[in-house]
C-alpha positions as CSV (number, residue, x, y, z in Angstrom):
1,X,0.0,0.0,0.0
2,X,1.0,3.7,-1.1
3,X,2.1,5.5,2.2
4,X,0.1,8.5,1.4
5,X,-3.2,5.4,1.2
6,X,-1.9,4.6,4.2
7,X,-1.9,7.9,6.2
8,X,-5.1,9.0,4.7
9,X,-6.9,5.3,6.2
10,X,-5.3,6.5,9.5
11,X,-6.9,9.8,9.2
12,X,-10.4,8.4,8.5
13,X,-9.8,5.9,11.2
14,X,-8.9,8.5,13.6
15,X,-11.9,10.8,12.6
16,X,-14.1,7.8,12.6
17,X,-13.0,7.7,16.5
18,X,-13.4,10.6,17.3
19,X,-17.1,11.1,15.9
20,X,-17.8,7.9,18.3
21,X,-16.4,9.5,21.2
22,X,-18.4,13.0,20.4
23,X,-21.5,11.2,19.9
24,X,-21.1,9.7,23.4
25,X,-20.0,12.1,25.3
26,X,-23.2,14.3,23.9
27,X,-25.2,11.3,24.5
28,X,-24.3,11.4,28.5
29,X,-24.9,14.7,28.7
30,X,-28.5,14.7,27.5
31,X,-29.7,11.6,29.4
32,X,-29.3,13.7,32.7
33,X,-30.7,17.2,31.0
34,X,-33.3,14.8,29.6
35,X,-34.4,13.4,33.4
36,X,-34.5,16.9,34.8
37,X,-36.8,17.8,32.0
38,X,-38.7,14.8,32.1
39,X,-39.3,15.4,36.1
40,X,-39.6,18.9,36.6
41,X,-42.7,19.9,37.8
42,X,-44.8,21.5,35.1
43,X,-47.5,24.6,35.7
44,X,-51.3,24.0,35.5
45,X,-52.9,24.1,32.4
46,X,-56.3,24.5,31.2
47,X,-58.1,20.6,30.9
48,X,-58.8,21.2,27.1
49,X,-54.8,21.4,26.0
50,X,-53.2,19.4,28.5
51,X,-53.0,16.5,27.2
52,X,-52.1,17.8,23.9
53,X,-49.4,19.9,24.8
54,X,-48.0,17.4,27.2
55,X,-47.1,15.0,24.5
56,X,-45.5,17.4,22.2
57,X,-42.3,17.7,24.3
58,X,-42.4,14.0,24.9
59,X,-42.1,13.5,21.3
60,X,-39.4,15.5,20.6
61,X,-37.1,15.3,23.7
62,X,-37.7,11.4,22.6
63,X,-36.6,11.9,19.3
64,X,-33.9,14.3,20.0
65,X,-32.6,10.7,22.4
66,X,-33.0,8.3,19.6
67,X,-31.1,10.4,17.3
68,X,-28.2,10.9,19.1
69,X,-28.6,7.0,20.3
70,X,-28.7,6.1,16.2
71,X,-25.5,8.9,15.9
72,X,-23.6,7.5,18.6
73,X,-24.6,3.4,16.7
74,X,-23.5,4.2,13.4
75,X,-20.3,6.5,14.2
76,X,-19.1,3.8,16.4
77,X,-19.8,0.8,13.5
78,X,-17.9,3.3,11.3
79,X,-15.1,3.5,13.2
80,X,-15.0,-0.4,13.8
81,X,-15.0,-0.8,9.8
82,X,-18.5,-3.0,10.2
83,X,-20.9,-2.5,7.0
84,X,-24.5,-1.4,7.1
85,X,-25.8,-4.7,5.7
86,X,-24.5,-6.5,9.5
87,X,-26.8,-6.1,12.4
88,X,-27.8,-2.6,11.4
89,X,-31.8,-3.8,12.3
90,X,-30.7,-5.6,15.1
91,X,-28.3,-2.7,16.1
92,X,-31.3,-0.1,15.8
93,X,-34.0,-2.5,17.3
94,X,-32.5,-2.9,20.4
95,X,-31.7,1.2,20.4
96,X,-35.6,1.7,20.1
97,X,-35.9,-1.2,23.1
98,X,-33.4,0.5,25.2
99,X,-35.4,3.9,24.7
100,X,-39.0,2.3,25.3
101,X,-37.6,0.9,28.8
102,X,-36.0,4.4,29.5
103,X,-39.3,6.0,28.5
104,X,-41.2,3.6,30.7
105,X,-38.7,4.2,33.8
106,X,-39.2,7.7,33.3
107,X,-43.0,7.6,33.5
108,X,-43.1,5.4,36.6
109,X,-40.6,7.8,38.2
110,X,-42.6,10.8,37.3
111,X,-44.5,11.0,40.2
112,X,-41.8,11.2,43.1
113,X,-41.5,15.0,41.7
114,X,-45.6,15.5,41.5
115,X,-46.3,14.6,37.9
116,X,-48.2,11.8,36.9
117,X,-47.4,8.8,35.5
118,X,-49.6,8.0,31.8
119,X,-49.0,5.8,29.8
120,X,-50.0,8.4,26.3
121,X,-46.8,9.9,27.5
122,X,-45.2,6.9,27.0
123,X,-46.7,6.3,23.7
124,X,-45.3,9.8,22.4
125,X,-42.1,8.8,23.3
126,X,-41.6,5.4,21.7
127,X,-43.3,7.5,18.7
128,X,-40.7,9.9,18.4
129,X,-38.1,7.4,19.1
130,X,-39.3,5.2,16.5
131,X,-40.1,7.7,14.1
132,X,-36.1,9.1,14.4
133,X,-34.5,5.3,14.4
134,X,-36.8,3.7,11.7
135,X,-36.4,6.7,9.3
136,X,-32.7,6.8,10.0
137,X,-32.5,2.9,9.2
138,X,-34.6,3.4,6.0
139,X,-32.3,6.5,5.2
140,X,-29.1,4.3,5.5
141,X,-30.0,1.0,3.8
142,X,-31.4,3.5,0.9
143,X,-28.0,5.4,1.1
144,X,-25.8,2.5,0.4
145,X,-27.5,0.3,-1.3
146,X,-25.5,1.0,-4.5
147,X,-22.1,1.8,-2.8
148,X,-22.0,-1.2,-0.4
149,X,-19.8,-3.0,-2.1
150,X,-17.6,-0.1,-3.2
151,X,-17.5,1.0,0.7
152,X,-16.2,-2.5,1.6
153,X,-13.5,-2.2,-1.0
154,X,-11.9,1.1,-0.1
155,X,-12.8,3.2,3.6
156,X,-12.1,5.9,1.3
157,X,-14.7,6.2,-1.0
158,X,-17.6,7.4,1.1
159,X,-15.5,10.0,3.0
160,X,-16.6,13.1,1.3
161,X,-20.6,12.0,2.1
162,X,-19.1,12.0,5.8
């Protein structure tokens, strides 16, 4: 191999690395933002749009988990070399498990700090968590479907869509 190959595979390596790390390191620091959000007592509000509103920030603060769950998956197959054709379901399936149980852990905790537990809540946050890691899944098998084998070939070649 050319040495200038080789220094640019330890570059992508490297990068690859350190997008893992980033992803994780964001990932711990939302879970506990997340929990205080998640518990902190919320003001009245009139009958006829609480239980709308309610579920709106559910969804998102759900979603806004998954996808940095489904970042931190995929930066950290990257940087092990593994292709999107092996375990990426099973990867993202037990992603959208792991958040369900979160989600349901945070509901029955809910009411040590005076909210209440329901399970709609629960619902709007598998929702947005499967709403981010199935459209993300779809979004990556569509992605490489025609560069698969190119990727598996040469690191190098999907860098620039990095």
């Amino acid at each position: 191999m050319h040495p200038t190959t080789r220094q640019k595979l330890g570059n992508v390596q490297e990068t690859r690395k350190t997008r893992a790390k980033i992803a994780l390191w964001l990932l711990a620091a939302f879970l506990p933002l997340q929990m205080l959000a998640m518990h902190w007592p919320v003001p009245p509000l009139p009958p006829q749009v609480q239980h709308v509103w309610d579920k709106v920030p559910h969804f998102f603060i759900y979603a806004m988990f998954a996808s940095l769950l489904v970042w931190r998956i995929v930066a950290q197959r990257r940087a092990r070399g593994v292709s999107n054709s092996v375990g990426l379901a099973r990867a993202f399936l037990m992603a959208f498990v792991c958040v369900a149980a979160y989600g349901w852990v945070d509901e029955l905790t809910q009411p040590w700090t005076g909210r209440q537990c329901d399970v709609y809540d629960w619902f709007a946050d598998i929702l947005g968590a499967g709403t981010v890691i199935l459209s993300a899944y779809v979004w990556r098998r569509w992605r490489y479907a025609n560069t698969e084998a190119t990727w598996l070939a040469s690191p190098l070649t999907l860098d620039a869509a990095d």
